[in-house]
C-alpha positions in Angstrom: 0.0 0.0 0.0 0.8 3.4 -0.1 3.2 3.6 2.8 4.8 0.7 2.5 5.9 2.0 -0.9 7.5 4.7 0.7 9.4 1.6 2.1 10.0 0.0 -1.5 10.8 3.0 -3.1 14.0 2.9 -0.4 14.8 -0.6 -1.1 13.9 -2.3 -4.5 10.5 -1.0 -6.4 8.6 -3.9 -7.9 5.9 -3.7 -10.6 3.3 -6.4 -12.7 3.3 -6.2 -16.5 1.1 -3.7 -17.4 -0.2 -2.3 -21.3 -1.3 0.6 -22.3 -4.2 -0.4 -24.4 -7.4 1.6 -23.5 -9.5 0.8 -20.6 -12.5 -1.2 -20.6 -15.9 0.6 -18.4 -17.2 -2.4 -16.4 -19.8 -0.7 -14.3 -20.5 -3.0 -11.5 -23.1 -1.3 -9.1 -25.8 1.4 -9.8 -28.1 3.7 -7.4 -31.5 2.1 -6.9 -33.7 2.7 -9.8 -31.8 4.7 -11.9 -33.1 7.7 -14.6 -34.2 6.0 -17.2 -33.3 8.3 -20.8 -33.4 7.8 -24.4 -30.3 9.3 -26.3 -31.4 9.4 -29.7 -28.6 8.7 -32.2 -27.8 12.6 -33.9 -28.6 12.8 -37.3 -25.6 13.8 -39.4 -24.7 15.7 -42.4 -21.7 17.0 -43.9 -18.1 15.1 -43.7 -17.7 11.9 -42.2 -17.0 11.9 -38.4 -14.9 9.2 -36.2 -17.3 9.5 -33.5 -21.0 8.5 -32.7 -21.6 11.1 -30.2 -25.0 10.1 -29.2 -23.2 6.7 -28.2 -20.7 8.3 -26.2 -23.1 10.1 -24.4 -25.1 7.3 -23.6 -21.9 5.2 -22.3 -21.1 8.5 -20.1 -24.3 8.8 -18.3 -24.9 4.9 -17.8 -21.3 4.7 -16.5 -22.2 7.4 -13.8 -24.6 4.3 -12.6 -27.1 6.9 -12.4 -29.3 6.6 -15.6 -30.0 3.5 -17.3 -29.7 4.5 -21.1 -33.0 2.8 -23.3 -31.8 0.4 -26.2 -31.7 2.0 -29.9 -33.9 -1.0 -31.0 -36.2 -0.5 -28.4 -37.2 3.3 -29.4 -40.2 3.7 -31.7 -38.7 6.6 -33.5 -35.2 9.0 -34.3 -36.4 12.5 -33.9 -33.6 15.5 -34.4 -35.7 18.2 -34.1 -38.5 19.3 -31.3 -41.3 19.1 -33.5 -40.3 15.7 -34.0 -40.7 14.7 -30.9 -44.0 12.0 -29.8 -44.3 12.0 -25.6 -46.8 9.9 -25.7 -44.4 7.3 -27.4 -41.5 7.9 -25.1 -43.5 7.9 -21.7 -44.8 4.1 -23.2 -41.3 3.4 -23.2 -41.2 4.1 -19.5 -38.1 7.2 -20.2 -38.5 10.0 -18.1 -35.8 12.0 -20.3 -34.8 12.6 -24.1 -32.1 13.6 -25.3 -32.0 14.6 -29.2 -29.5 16.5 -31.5 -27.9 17.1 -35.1 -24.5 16.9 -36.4 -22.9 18.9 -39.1 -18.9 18.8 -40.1 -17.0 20.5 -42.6 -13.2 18.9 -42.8 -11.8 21.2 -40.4 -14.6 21.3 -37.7 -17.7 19.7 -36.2 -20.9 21.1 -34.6 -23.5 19.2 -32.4 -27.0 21.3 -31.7 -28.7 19.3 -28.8 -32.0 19.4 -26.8 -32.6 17.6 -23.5 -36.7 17.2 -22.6 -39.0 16.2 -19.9 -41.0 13.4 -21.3 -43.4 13.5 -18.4 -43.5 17.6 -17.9 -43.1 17.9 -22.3 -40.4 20.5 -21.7 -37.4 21.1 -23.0 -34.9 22.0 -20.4 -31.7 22.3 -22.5 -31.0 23.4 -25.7 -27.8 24.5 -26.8 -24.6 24.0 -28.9 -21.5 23.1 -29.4 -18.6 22.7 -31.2 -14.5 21.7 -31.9 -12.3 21.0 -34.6 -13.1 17.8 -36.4 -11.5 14.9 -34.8 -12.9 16.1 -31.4 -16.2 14.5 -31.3 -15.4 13.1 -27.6 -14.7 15.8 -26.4 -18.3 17.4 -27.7 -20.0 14.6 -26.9 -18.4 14.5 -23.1 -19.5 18.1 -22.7 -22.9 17.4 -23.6 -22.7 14.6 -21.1 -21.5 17.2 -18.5 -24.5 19.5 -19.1 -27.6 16.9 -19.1 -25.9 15.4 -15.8 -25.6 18.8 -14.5 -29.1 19.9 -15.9 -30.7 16.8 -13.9 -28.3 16.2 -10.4 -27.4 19.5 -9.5 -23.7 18.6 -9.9 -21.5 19.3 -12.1 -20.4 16.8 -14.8 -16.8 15.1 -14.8 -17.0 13.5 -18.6 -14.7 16.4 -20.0 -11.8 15.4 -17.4 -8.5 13.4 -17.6 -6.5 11.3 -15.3 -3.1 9.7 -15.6 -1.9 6.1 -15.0 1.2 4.4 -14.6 1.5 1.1 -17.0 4.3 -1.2 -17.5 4.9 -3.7 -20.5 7.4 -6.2 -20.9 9.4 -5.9 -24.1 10.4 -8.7 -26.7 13.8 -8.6 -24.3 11.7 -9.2 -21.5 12.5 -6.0 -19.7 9.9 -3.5 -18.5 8.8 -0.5 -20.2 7.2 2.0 -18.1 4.9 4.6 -19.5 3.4 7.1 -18.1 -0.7 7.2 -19.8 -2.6 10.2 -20.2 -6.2 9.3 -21.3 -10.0 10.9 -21.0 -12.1 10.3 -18.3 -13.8 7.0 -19.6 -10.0 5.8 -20.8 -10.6 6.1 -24.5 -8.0 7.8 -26.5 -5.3 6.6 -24.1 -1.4 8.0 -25.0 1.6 7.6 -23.7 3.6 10.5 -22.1 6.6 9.4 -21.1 8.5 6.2 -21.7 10.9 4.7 -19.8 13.1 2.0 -19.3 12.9 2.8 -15.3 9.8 2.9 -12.8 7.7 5.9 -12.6 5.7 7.1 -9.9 3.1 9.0 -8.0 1.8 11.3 -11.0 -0.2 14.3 -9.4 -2.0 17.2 -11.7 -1.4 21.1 -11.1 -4.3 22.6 -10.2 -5.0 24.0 -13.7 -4.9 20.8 -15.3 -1.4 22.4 -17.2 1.2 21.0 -15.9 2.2 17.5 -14.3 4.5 16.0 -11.6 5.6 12.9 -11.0 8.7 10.5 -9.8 11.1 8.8 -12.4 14.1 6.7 -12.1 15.6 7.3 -14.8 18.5 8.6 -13.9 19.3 5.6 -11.5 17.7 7.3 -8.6 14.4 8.1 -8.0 14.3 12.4 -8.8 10.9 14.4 -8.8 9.9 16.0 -12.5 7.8 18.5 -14.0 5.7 18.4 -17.1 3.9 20.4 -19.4 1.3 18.1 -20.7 0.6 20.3 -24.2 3.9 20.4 -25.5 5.7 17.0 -23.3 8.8 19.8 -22.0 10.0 18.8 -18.9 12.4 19.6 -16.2 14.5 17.6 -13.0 13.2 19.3 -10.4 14.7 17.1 -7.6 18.0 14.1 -7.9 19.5 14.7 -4.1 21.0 11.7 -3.1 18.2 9.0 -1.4 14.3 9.4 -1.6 12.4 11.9 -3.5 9.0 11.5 -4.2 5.5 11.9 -3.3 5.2 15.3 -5.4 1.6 17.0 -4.9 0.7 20.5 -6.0 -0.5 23.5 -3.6 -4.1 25.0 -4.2 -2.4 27.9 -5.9 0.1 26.0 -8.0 3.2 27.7 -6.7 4.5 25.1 -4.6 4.8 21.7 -4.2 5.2 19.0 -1.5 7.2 16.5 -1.5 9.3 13.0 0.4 13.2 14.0 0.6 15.6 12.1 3.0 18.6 14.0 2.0 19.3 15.0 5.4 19.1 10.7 6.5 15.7 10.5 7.3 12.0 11.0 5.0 10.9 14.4 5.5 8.3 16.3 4.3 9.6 19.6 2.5 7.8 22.5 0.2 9.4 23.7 -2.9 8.6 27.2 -4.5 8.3 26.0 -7.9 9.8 29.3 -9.5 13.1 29.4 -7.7 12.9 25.7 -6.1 13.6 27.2 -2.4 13.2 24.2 0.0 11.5 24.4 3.4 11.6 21.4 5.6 8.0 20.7 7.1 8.8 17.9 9.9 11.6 16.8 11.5 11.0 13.0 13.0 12.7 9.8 13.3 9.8 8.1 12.1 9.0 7.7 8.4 6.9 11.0 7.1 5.4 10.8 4.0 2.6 11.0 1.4 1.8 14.9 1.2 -2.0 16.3 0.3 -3.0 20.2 1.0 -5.5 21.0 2.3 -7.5 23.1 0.7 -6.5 26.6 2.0 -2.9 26.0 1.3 -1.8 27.0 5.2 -1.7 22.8 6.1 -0.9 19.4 5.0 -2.1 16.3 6.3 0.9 13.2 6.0 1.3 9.9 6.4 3.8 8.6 9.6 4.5 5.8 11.5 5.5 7.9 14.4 2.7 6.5 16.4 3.8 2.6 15.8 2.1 2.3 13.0 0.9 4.6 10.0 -1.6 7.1 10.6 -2.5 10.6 9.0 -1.7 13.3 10.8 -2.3 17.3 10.2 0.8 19.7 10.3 0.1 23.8 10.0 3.4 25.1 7.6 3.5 28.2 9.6 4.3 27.0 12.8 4.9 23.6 12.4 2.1 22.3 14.8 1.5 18.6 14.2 -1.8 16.7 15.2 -3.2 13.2 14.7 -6.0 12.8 12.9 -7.2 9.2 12.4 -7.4 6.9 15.2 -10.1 4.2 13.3 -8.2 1.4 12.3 -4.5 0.0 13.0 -3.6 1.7 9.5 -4.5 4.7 7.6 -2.5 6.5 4.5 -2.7 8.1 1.4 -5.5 10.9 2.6 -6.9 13.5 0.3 -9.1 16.3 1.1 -12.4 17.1 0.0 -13.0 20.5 -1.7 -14.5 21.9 1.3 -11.8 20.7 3.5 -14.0 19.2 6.1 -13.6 15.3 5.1 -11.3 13.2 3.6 -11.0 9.9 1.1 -7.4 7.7 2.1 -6.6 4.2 2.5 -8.0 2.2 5.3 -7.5 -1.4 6.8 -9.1 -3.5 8.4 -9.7 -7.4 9.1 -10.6 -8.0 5.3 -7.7 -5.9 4.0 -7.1 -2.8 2.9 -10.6 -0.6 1.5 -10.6 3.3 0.5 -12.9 5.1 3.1 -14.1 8.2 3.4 -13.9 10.6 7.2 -15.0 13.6 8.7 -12.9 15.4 10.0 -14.4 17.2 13.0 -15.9 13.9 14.6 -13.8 11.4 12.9 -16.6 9.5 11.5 -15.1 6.9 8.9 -17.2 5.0 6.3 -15.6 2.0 4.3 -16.4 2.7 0.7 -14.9 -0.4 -1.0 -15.6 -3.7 -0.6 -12.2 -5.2 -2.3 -9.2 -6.0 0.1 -6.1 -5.0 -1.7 -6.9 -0.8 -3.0 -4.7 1.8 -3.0 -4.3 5.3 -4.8 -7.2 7.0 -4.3 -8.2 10.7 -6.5 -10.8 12.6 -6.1 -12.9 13.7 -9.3 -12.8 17.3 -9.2 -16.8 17.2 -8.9 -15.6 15.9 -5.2 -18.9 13.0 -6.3 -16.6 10.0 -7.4 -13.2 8.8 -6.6 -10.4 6.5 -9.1 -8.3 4.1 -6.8 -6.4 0.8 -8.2 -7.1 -2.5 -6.7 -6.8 -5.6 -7.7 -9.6 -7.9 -9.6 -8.9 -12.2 -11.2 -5.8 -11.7 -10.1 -4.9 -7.8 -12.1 -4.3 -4.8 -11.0 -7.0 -2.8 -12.7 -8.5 0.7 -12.2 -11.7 1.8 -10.4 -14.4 4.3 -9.3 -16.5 4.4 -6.4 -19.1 7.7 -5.4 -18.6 8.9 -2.4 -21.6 7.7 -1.2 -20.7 4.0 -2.3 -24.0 3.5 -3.9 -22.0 3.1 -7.6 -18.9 1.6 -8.0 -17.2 0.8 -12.1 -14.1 -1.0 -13.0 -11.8 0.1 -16.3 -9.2 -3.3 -16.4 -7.0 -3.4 -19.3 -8.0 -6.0 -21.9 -4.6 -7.5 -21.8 -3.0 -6.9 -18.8 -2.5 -4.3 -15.1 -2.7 -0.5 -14.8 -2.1 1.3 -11.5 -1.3 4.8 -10.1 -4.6 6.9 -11.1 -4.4 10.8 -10.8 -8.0 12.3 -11.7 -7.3 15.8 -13.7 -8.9 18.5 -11.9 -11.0 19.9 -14.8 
């Protein structure tokens, strides 16, 4: 788990073969009776497009495990336009929503007009455009998804996000390539990064979604980086002698913290990214490690095993004030906060093995959110509604999603082999 990697990042680091092939959605739990929609396939016209958008849409919603999407052979009709539109046919088909739009593309660019409508109320409660350069249509097509989940939860849609993930694949040789994935959301249009013949680690976003950081060994020691994910430049920000790692990006994007143990032991520090001035955070024989921020930028809560055994604990970076704040459980790591920095997700164990759970803060209320037994990595979608983590399923280390509420829960395996190391973009 996560802090006994600290461990293995210090001795040996040890991976399974991994691909990179795109992920696979295997939604596995849903919220009692979910919405039931119709997404109508859009009627096209103009030059050919990759995509079918109304299919995208469709997979995007269902995979939320909050609508249940009705089958194209089970709709009585392919409307495009309002005055298309029969209720009486659609509210026989038991759908309480309908979503309908048209397509157009020239060769250089592709625009989607929608409309989303109350079958039961005959309203239409969305109607709007969009567009992007041809090529694109996942990205339209995720931001529709974004607006009807937004239209009809009252939370903002995730479906236009990113997130990162560590693969490795072993070569005709037999040694271990290690890529670094960036892919959407749903894990279509999966690309590699960075390649490297040496482990990589701990990918974390910058809060603008720009720029990335993460841990590479290749150099022969394990040194902290930073990535613009547009263009692929890329800097050494750390290579002191012994650990460096855990790097995880301040609310404002200035700074980041980060595992050194260039003075002998593994400390928290804070780097100012600009200049790359270091501030030491903790000073401990025990093993500190595993930075998140809270959300104000004035605290981080850690991992130690100062106590015994690893726990989170709270320090304030002004005056160096250090509090425990799990005592649930004889191991608790990898915490990250909740927008509104009250609560928490991190790793939890118990007698069945090691679960991502969720606790408050103020009364230390914990709830067990998975019911797997060897999960680790947890990120928080930045609609603070559903968390990635990697666990293991038939054996694989595969990727998966649980809401914070535990009511729905998807896998994305590999088809050919194990992925690990999630990061959720933050928009």
């Amino acid at each position: 788990m996560g802090f006994f990697r600290t461990l293995a990042v210090i001795g040996a680091v040890l991976f399974s073969q991994l691909s990179t092939a795109d992920l696979v959605i295997e939604v596995t739990d849903w919220v009692k009776d979910p919405t039931k929609i119709a997404i109508v396939p859009f009627r096209h016209k103009g030059a050919a497009i990759d995509q079918d958008m109304a299919a995208v849409v469709a997979a995007d919603l269902a995979r939320s495990g909050q609508f249940e999407a009705l089958p194209r052979d089970a709709m009585y009709s392919s409307p495009s336009a309002a005055d298309e539109v029969h209720f009486r046919d659609w509210r026989a088909l038991g759908v309480d929503y309908l979503l309908i739009g048209r397509s157009s593309a020239t060769k250089k660019r592709v625009n989607l007009e929608y409309e989303l409508f109350d079958v039961h109320r005959q309203k239409s409660l969305i109607k709007s455009r969009v567009g992007n350069l041809n090529g694109q249509e996942r990205a339209i097509a995720h931001k529709v998804s974004d607006s009807v989940y937004q239209k009809l939860t009252g939370i903002a849609g995730a479906f236009s996000t990113r997130m990162l993930y560590v693969s490795v694949q072993n070569n005709q040789a037999n040694q271990q390539l290690y890529r670094l994935i960036l892919a959407d959301a749903d894990g279509a249009r999966a690309r590699a990064i960075l390649k490297s013949s040496e482990p990589i680690l701990s990918p974390s976003w910058s809060p603008d979604g720009k720029q990335i950081a993460y841990v590479s060994f290749e150099s022969s020691r394990p040194a902290i980086y930073r990535q613009v994910v547009a263009t692929g430049e890329r800097e050494k920000l750390t290579n002191f002698r012994g650990l460096n790692s855990a790097p995880s990006w301040s609310p404002d994007g200035k700074r980041l913290a980060m595992v050194l143990s260039k003075d002998g032991n593994p400390e928290l520090y804070v780097m100012e990214v600009a200049t790359r001035k270091l501030k030491r955070i903790t000073r401990n024989s025990a093993i500190d490690t595993e930075p998140s921020w809270l959300p104000d930028g004035k605290s981080l809560v850690f991992t130690s095993d100062r106590g015994g055994r690893p726990q989170i604990y709270r320090v304030n970076l002004l005056d160096g004030v250090t509090k425990r704040v799990t005592y649930v459980g004889a191991y608790n790591a990898k915490a990250s906060l909740m927008a509104d920095g009250k609560s928490m997700v991190m790793i939890h164990r118990d007698e069945s093995g090691y679960h991502i759970a969720w606790q408050e803060l103020a009364t230390g209320r914990l709830i067990i959110l998975t019911d797997s037994s060897l999960d680790e990595s947890p990120s928080l979608s930045p609609n603070g509604s559903m968390l990635l983590y990697a666990t293991k399923h038939q054996g694989r280390g595969v990727l998966a999603a649980v809401s914070l509420d535990g009511g729905v829960k998807f896998r994305l395996p590999s088809p050919s082999s194990d992925v690990r190391e999630p990061a959720w973009s933050p928009n």
